[in-house]
N, C-alpha and C positions, 0 to 999 in steps of 0.2 A: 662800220655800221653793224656788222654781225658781230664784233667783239663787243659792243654796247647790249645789246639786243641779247646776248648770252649772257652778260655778266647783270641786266636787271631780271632777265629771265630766272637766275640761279638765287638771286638774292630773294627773289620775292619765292621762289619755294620753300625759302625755311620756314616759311609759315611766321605767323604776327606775334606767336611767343620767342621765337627768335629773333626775327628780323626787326621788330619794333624795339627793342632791347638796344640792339646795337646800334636802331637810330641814338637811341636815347645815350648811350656813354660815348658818341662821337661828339652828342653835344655837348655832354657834361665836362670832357674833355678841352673844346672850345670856348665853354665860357670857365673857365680857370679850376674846374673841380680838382681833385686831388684823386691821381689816376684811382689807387686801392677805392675810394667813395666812389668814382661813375660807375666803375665794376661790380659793386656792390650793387647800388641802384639799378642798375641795368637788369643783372641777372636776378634783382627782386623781384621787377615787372615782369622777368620771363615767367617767374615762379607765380606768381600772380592771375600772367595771364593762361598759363596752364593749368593751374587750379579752377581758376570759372573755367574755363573750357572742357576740365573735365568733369566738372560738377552740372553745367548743362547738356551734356554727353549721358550724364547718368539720369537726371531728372527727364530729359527726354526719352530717354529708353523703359523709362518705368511710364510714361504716362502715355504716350503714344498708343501703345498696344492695347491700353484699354479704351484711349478713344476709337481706336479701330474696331474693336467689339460692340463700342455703344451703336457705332455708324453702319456696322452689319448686321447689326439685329432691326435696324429700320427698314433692312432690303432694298435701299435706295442705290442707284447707280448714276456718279458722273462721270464723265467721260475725258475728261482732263485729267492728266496724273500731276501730282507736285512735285515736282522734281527740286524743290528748294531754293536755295539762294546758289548755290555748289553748281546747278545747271548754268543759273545765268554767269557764273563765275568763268564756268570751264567755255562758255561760248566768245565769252569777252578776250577772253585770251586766245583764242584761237585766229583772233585776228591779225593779220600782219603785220601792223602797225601799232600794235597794242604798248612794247615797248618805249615808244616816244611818250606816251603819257608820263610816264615817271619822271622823267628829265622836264617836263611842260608845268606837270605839279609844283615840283622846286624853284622853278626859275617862276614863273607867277606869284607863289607866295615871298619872293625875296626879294620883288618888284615893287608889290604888295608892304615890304615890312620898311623896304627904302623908301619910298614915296608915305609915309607914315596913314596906310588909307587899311592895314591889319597891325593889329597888338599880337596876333596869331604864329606860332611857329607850328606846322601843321609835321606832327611826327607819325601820326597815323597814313603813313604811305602805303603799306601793305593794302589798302581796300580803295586802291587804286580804280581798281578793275571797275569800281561802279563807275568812274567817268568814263572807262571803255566802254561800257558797255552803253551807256549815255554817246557815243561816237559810233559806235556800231551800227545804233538803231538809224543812227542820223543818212549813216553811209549807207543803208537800204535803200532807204526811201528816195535820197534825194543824190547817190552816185556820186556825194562831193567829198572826199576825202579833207580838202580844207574847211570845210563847212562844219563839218563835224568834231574838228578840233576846237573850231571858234564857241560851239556851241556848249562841248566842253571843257573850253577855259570859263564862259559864262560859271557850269557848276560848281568850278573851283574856287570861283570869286566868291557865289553866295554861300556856300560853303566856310568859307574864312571870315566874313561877314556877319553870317549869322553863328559861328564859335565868339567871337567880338561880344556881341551884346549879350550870351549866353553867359557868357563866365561869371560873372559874379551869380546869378542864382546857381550855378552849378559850385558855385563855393560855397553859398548858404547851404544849401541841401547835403553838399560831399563833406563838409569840413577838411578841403583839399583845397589850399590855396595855389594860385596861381597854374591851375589847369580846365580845361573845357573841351568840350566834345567835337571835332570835325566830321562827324561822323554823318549822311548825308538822310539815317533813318527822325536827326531830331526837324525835318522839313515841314514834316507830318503835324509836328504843332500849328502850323500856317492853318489847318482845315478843322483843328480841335478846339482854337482858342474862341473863336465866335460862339461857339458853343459854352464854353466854357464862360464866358461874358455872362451868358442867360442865367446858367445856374449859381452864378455868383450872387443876382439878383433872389433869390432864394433863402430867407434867414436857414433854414436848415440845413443850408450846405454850405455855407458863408463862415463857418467856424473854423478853428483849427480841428482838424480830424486827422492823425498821421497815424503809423502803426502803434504809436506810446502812448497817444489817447486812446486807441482801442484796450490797450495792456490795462488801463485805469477803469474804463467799461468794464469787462469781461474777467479778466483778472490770468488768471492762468489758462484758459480758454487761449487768449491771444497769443501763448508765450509760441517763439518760432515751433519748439518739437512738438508742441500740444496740438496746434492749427494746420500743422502742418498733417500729421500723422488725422486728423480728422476731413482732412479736405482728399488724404490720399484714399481712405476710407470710404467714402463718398462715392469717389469716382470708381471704384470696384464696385460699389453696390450697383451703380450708374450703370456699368461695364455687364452686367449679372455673373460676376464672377465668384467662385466658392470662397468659404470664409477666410482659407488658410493665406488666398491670392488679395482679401481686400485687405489683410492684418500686414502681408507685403507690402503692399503700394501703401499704406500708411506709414509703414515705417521706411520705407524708401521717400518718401514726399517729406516727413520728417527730417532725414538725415539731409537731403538738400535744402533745406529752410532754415537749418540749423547751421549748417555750412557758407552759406552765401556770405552771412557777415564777417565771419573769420575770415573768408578770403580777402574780403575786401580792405582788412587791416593793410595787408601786403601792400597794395596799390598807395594807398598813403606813406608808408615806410619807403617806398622805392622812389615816390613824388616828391615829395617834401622837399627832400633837399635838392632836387632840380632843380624844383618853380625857387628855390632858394636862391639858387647860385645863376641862376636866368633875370632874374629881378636887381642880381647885385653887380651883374657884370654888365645890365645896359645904362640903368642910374649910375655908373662911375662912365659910362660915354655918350648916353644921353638924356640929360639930368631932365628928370621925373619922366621917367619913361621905362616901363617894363613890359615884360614878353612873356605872354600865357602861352602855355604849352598844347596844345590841341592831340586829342586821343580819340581810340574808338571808346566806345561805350561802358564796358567791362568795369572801369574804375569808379561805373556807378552801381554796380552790382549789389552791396552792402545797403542798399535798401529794402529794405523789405516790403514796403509799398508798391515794389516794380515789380516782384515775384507775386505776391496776393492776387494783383491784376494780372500777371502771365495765367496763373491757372484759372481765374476767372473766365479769360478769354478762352482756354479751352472749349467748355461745353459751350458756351454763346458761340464760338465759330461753328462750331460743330452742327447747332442748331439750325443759325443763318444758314449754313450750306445748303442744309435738307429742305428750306423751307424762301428761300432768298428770290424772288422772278430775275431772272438772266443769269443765276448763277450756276455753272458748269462744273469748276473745279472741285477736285476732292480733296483736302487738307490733312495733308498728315506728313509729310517735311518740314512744314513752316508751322506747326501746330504752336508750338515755342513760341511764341509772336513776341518778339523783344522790341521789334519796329513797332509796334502797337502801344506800349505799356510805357516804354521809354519816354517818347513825345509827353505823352498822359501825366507821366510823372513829373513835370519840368513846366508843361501848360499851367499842373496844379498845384504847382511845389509841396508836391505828395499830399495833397490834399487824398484821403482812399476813398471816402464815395464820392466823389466828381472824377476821380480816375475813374471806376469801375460802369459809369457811365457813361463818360466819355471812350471808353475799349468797348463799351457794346454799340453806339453810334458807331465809330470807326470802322468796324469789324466789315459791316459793308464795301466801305473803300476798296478791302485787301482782293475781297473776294470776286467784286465787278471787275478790276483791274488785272487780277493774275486771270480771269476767265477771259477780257479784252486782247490781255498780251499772248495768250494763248496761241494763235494760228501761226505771229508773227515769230513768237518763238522757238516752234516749229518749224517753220520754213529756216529759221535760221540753224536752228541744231544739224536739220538735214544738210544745207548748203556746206556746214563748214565740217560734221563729218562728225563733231565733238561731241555729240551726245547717240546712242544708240536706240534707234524707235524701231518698235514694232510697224509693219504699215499700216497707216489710219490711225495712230498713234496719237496722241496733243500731249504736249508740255508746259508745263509754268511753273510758275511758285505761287501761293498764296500770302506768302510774308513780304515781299517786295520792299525793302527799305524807300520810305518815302514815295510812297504808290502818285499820289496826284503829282507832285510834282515830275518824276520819274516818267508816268506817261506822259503828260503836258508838253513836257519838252524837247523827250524824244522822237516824241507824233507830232509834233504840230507842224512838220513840213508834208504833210499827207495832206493840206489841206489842197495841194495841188491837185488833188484824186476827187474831191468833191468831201473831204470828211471832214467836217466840221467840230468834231467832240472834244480833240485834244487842245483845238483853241479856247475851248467855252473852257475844260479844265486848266487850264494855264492860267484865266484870268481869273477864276476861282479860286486858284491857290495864292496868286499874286495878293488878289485884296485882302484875302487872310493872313498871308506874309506880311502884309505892309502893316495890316493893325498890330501885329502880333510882335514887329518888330521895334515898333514907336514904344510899347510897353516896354518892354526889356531896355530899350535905350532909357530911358524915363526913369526906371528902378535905377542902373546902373548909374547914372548921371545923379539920381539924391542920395543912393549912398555914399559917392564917392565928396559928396560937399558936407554930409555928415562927417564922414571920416577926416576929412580936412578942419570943418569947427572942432570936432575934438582934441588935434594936434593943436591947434591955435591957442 
């Protein structure tokens, strides 16, 4: 058991630009690649996925600081620190049991892929940790060790389920065939799309609006290094910073707006030929039948519509915070809100003003929720040792991938205690879940009889 426990312990430290890589040319390996090609693919998605990571590493480091200035000169004080997603990561792991999850993920999804009830190969193992931590909270409340596994097998299934009916608009949108997102932040659609219903009903937001019809608006205005370097601009003015720091942050805003899509080339050069030889090695054993590849997020990066609404939701958090009733936390680890933008972008298949709408509705969710999980995430940093607090300290995150669902079902054995709220949110996300996922089934289902008349 300890040699298990070490050897997923060691693997899941190389981090997801490693370790996801090497899922990917064990399979490329498997399904009959040509060793030199899964090596190649493999070590593209490393190169990929370290490319966005360190282009969101930069673009957070340039804006951060100035929303920290905007937020100091209002002299407001909350009392919640954001300790990011990396707190709730390092808590999740700190649990003893933590390593069975990896071995529980695998063997559900290939349950799952025999019983033909996912199309899904879920490679995004490395973010693991959110079902631990989905088990963690489980084992607070209710001291059941098996309970908490069941609860996070439940994540895994919607999780694969909801990559299932994802995929194909995640192929209209990527122009990446044969891949989709397992990632647990696209949940969040569940609570955007009812919203999204309304303003559909709206002629003037019912059109195609993506970033290339803005390019046709605006003209050069819209091009990435233009809007970019004017929105960086902005936010130093915002900031009250001198001229020489706002002509920075524009040209730092610029150079990652400009970057985004170049990276994203990678991810398709590295996919391609996977979803290729995953599609051709299951129709040769089971005819008409293929296997989408499930990833985190990243490989949708090359949008531009996801970044516009990132720094959108900058100053809207920022604002919410200062001005929100119940809200505690201070924002600035999760200021990045890629949980936010992502869903939005995928709700409105990049629709940008029903995104930029839809991330200032949302903005809420992050901020009630990291300020709700607050106490409970404290007690647990202190219990397991994993995080370091001042006394009288709070911790959260404000980005929380897939906030209502996240609380919903990691609280709602509390209702034992008299607390009623994780229930009301669980069935809240459920009825959004369910419209949200009849749609997606419904698209998927007439493309795929379109595509079939046209073969015919």
């Amino acid at each position: 058991m300890d040699i298990l426990q070490n050897v997923v312990n060691w693997l899941l430290s190389l981090g997801a630009a490693v370790f996801v890589p090497i899922i990917i040319i064990f399979a490329g390996l498997l399904v009959r690649m040509k060793v030199k090609d899964a090596i190649s693919a493999g070590i593209t998605l490393g190169v990929a996925f370290t490319g966005m990571s360190m282009l969101i590493s930069f673009m957070t480091g340039a804006i951060s600081p100035a929303a920290e200035a905007m937020l100091e000169s209002t002299g407001i004080s909350l009392p919640i620190v954001d300790g990011g997603w990396t707190t709730l990561s390092t808590i999740s792991w700190s649990w003893p049991y933590a390593f069975l999850m990896f071995p529980l993920l695998i063997v559900v999804n290939i349950i799952m892929i025999v019983l033909k009830k996912t199309e899904t190969f879920n490679a995004d193992l490395w973010n693991v940790w959110g079902k631990i931590f989905t088990a963690v909270c489980v084992v607070a409340i209710t001291d059941s060790v098996p309970l908490a596994f069941v609860v996070a097998t439940i994540q895994i299934i919607f999780e694969l389920k909801t990559a299932d009916v994802h995929s194909h608009r995640i192929e209209e949108l990527s122009g990446i065939p044969g891949v989709t997102c397992t990632h647990k932040m696209v949940f969040f659609g569940a609570i955007l799309y009812p919203f999204d219903l309304l303003l559909r009903k709206i002629p003037a937001f019912n059109k195609d609006f993506d970033a290339e019809a803005l390019k046709e608006k605006v003209g050069i205005f819209a091009e990435n290094h233009v809007l970019g370097f004017i929105l960086g601009c902005v936010f130093g003015i915002m900031a009250k910073w001198s001229p020489a720091e706002i002509l920075t942050l524009g040209v730092q805003a610029a150079t990652a707006l400009t970057l985004f899509p170049v990276i994203s080339k990678y991810f398709m050069q590295a996919l391609s030929p996977i979803s290729e030889a995953v599609s051709d090695f299951m129709n040769k054993r089971f005819e008409g039948r293929s296997l989408i590849v499930g990833l985190d997020w990243p490989f949708l990066g090359g949008s531009n519509e996801i970044w516009l609404a990132v720094i959108w939701s900058v100053p809207v958090t920022l604002l919410m915070s200062m001005i929100l009733p119940g809200n505690e936390i201070l924002p600035f680890a999760g200021i990045i809100n890629i949980a936010l933008a992502v869903p939005a972008y995928l709700v409105t298949k990049g629709n940008l003003p029903r995104m930029l709408i839809l991330c200032t509705i949302g903005v809420p969710c992050f901020l009630w929720i990291g300020t709700a999980f607050a106490p409970f995430i404290t007690d647990l940093a202190n219990a397991t040792g994993a995080v370091d607090l001042a006394a009288g300290q709070m911790i959260s995150n404000s980005s929380i991938d897939g906030p209502v669902f996240t609380y919903g079902i990691s609280q709602v054995f509390d209702v034992v205690n008299g607390n009623f709220i994780p229930v009301v949110v669980l069935v809240a996300w459920l009825a959004g879940y369910t419209m949200y996922y009849r749609e997606l089934r419904r698209e998927a289902k007439n493309a795929k009889e379109v595509a079939a008349a046209e073969r015919a």
